[in-house]
Each structure stands twice: as structure tokens, then as C-alpha cells.
N, C-alpha and C positions, 0 to 999 in steps of 0.2 A: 504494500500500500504506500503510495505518495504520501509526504508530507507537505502540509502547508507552507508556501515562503516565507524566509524568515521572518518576514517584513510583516508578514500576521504576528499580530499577539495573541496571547494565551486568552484571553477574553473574549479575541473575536472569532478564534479556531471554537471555542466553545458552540458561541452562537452557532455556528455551520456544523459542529458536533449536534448541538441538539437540532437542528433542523434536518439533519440527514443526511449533510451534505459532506463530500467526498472530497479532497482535494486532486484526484485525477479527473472527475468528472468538471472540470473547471478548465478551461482551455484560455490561456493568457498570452496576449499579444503588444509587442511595443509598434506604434505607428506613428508616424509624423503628422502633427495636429493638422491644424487646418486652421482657418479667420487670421485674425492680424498677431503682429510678432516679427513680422520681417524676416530678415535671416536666421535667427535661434528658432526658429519655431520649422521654417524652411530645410534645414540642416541636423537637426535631432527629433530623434524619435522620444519625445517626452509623453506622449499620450498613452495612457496603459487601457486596452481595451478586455475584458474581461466576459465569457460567455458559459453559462453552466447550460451545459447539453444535454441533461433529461428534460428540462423547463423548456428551454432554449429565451432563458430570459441574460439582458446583454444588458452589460454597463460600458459606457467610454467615458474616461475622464483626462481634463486636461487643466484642471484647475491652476494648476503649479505651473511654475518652469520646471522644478527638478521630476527626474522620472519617480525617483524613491516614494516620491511625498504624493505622487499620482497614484504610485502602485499602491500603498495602502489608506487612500480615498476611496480607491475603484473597488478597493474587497469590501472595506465598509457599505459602500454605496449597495453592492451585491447581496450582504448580509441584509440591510435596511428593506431589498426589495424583493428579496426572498421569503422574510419575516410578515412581508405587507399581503405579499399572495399567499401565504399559510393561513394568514388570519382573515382575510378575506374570504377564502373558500369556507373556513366553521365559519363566521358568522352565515354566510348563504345557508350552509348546511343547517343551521339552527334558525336562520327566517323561514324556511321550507318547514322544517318539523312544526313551528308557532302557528305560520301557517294552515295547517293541515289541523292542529291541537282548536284551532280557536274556530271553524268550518265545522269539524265534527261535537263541538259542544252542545249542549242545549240551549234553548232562549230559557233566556229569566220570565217569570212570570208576568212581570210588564212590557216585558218585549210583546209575549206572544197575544196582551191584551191591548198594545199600540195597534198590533199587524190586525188583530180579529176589527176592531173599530176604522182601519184604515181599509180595510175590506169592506166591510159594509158601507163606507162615506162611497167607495165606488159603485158598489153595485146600486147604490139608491140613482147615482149621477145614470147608468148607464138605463134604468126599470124608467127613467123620463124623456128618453129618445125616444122610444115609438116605432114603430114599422110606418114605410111610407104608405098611404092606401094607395090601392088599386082604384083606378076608371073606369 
């Protein structure tokens, strides 16, 4: 098994320890930025672009000049958005069960004496339309 680069801490290999995550399933690249900077940005690959390939969720960062200080923004960044789509999916997972929990309940007593009387205000409205007569 891979380990982590150094440049992870013990705190954030955790994080990716309890998320599941693997340090070979993490595929890490140095690329030459991109927008303004002129020749240091033209000339060094300071950008660390970071992709974990079960999710295939991608971070690029280029915050810094230095590559170092990219490289562990860009794990942080991965942890923060791998952490957001773990918990994202249980909350769904628990709006679907609330969901489903508060559909199959029963009406409260005033419920089902709003809906009885909001039944009857219709049917009186519709017993005073009438059929059209016949000629």
C-alpha cells in the first residue's frame, strides 16, 4: 500500500483514513498554471492538480507560487470535498427515509376533520351547478 506524501499531515491522512480513502487511488499531477504571473507562472509547474478515481472528483490548485504550499492546499481542498459529498449523500439518504416516514403516517384528528369539512364546502359548491336542460 502507498503512503501518503509527506506533505500530508497526520490529521489530514486521518481525515482520508476515515473517509476510505487510499493514497494510490489519488492520482497527482504538477502542471503549469494558467491566468496572469508572467514568466514564473509560464516557466514552473506550480499548480498541483489532484484527482481520486473511484469518485473521479478533481481539485486544481494554484493558490501559491510555491509548488509545496499548492500541494498541501490541493489535499486539503480534496479532503474538504470529499467530506462534503459523504455528507451530502446521508443527508439525501435521511431526507428520502423522513420523507417516506412523514407520507406513511397518519392525519391527526384535525387534519382528517379540516379535509372531511373541506370536502363537503366542495361538494355543496359543485350539488349548485346543475345539469344544462335539454330543448
Amino acid at each position: 500500500m502507498a503512503d501518503f506524501p509527506d506533505i500530508v499531515e497526520a490529521s489530514l491522512q486521518a481525515r482520508f483514513v476515515s473517509l476510505g480513502v487510499r493514497a494510490e487511488d489519488v492520482e497527482e499531477r504538477f502542471v503549469r498554471g494558467a491566468g496572469a504571473g508572467g514568466q514564473k507562472i509560464n516557466k514552473t509547474s506550480s499548480t498541483v492538480w489532484l484527482r481520486h478515481r473511484p469518485t473521479g472528483v478533481e481539485v486544481r490548485c494554484q493558490r501559491e507560487r510555491n509548488q509545496s504550499v499548492n500541494r498541501l492546499l490541493a489535499w486539503q481542498d480534496l479532503a474538504r470535498k470529499l467530506e462534503l459529498r459523504q455528507t451530502t449523500a446521508a443527508d439525501q439518504a435521511q431526507a428520502s427515509r423522513e420523507l417516506v416516514r412523514r407520507q406513511k403516517r397518519q392525519k391527526s384528528r384535525g387534519q382528517k376533520i379540516r379535509m372531511i369539512q373541506s370536502k363537503k364546502h366542495r361538494a355543496g359548491i359543485k350539488s349548485q351547478r346543475g345539469r344544462p336542460e335539454r330543448d
